[in-house]
ChimeraX commands (.cxc) that place a marker at each C-alpha (Angstrom):
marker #1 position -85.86,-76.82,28.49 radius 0.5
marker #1 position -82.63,-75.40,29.28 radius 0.5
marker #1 position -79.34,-76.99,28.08 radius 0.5
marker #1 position -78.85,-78.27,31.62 radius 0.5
marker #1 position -81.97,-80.35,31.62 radius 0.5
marker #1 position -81.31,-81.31,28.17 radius 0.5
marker #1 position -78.24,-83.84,29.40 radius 0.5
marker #1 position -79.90,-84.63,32.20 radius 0.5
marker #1 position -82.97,-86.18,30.08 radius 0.5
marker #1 position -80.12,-87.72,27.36 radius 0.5
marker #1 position -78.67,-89.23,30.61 radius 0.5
marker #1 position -82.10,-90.60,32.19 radius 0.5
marker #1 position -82.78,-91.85,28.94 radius 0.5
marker #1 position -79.96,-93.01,27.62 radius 0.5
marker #1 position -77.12,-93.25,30.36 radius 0.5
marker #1 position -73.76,-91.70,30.52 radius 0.5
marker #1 position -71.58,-92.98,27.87 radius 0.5
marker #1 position -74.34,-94.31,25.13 radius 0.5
marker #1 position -75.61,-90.77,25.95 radius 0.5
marker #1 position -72.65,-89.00,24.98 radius 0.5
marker #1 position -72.30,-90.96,21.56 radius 0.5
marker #1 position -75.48,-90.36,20.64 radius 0.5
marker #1 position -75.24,-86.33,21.24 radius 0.5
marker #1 position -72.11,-86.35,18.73 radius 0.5
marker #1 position -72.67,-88.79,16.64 radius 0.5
marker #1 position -76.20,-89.30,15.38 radius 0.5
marker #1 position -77.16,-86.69,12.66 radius 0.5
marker #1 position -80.70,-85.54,13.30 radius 0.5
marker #1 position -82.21,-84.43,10.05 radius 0.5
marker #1 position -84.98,-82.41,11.79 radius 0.5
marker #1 position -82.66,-80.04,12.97 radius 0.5
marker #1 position -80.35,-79.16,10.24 radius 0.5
marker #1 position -78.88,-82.66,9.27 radius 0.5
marker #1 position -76.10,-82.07,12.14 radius 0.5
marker #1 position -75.80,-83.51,15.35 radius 0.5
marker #1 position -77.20,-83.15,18.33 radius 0.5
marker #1 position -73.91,-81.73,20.36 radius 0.5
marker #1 position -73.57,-79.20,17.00 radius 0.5
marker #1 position -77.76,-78.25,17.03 radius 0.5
marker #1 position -76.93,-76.87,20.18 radius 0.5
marker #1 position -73.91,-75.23,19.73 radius 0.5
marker #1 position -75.62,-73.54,16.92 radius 0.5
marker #1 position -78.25,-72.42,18.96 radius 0.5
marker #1 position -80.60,-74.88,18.63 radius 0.5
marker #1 position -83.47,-74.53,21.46 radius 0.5
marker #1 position -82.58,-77.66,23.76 radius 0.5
marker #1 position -86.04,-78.65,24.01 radius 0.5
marker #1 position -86.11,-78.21,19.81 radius 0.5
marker #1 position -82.39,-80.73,20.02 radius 0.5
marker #1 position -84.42,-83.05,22.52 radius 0.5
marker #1 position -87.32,-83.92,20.79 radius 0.5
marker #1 position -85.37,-84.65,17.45 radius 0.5
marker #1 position -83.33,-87.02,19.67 radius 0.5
marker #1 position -85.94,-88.84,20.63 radius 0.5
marker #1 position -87.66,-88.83,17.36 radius 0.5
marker #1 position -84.53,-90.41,16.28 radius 0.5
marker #1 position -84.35,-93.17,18.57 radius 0.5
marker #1 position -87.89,-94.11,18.71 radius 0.5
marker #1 position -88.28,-92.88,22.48 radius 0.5
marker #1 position -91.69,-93.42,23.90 radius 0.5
marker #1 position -93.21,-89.94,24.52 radius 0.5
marker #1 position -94.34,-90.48,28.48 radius 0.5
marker #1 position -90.26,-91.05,28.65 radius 0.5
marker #1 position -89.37,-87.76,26.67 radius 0.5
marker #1 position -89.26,-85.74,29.68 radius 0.5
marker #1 position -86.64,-87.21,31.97 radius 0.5
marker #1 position -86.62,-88.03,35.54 radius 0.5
marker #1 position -87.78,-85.06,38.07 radius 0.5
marker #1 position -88.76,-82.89,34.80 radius 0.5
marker #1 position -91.56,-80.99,34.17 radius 0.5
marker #1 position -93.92,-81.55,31.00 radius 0.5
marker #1 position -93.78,-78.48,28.71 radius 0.5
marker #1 position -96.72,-76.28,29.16 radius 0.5
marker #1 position -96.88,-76.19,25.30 radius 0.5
marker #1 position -96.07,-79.35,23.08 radius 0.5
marker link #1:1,2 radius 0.2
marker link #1:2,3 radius 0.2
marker link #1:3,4 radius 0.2
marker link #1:4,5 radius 0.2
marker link #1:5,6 radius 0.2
marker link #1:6,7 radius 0.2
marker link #1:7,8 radius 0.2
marker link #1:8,9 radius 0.2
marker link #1:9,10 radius 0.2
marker link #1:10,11 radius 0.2
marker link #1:11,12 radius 0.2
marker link #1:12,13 radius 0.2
marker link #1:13,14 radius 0.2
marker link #1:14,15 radius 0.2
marker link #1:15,16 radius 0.2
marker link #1:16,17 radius 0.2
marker link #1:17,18 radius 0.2
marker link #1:18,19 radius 0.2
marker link #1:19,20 radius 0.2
marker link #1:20,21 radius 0.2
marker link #1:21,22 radius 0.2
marker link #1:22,23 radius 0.2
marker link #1:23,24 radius 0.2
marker link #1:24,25 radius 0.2
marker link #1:25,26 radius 0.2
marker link #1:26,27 radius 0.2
marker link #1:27,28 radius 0.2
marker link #1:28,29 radius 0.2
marker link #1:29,30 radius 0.2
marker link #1:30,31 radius 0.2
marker link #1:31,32 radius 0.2
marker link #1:32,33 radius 0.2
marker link #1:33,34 radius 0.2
marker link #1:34,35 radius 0.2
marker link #1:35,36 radius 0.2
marker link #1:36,37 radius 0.2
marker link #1:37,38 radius 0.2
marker link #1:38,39 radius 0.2
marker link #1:39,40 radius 0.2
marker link #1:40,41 radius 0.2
marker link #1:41,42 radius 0.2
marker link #1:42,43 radius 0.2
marker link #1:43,44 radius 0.2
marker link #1:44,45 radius 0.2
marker link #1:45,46 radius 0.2
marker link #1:46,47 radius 0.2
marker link #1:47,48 radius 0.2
marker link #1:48,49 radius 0.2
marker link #1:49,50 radius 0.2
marker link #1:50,51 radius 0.2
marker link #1:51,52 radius 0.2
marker link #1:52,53 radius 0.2
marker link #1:53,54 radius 0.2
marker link #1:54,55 radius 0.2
marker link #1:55,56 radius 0.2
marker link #1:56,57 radius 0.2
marker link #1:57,58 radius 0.2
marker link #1:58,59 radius 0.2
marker link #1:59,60 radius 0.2
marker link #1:60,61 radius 0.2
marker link #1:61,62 radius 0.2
marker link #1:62,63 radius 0.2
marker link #1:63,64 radius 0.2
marker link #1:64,65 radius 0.2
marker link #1:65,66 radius 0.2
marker link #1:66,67 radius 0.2
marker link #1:67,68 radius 0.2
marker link #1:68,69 radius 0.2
marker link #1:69,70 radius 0.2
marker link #1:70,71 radius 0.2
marker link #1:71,72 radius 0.2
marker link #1:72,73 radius 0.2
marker link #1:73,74 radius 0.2
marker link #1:74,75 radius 0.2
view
C-alpha cells in the first residue's frame, strides 16, 4: 500500500474530516504507541499504519481495503 492509497482507504472508510482526526489523534499501540499521521512520518509501512487503524476502530476486514483497491497478495 502506498501512502497515497493509505488516505484514500482512511477516506472510504472513514470520510474526510472524521478521517483526518482519527490519523492524528488516535494512538495506535501496535505501531509504536503514536499516531497514525506520526507512524507514517516515521516510516511506518502504510499498509503496516492501515491495518493498526482498523484494528483500532473495529473495521470489518472485507472493508479494510478501500474502494477500487486491490487485496494484498500477502496478508
Amino acid at each position: 500500500m502506498r501512502v497515497s492509497e493509505f488516505w484514500t482507504a482512511v477516506a472510504d472508510e472513514f470520510g474526510e474530516p472524521y478521517g483526518q482526526v482519527l490519523v492524528n489523534d488516535q494512538v495506535l499501540g501496535s505501531v509504536g504507541s503514536v499516531t497514525a499521521a506520526q507512524a507514517l512520518s516515521r516510516g511506518v509501512p502504510a499498509r503496516q499504519v492501515w491495518t493498526a487503524l482498523c484494528d483500532a476502530m473495529d473495521v470489518p476486514s472485507e472493508r479494510r481495503y478501500g474502494v477500487g483497491q486491490r487485496e494484498p497478495k500477502n496478508q
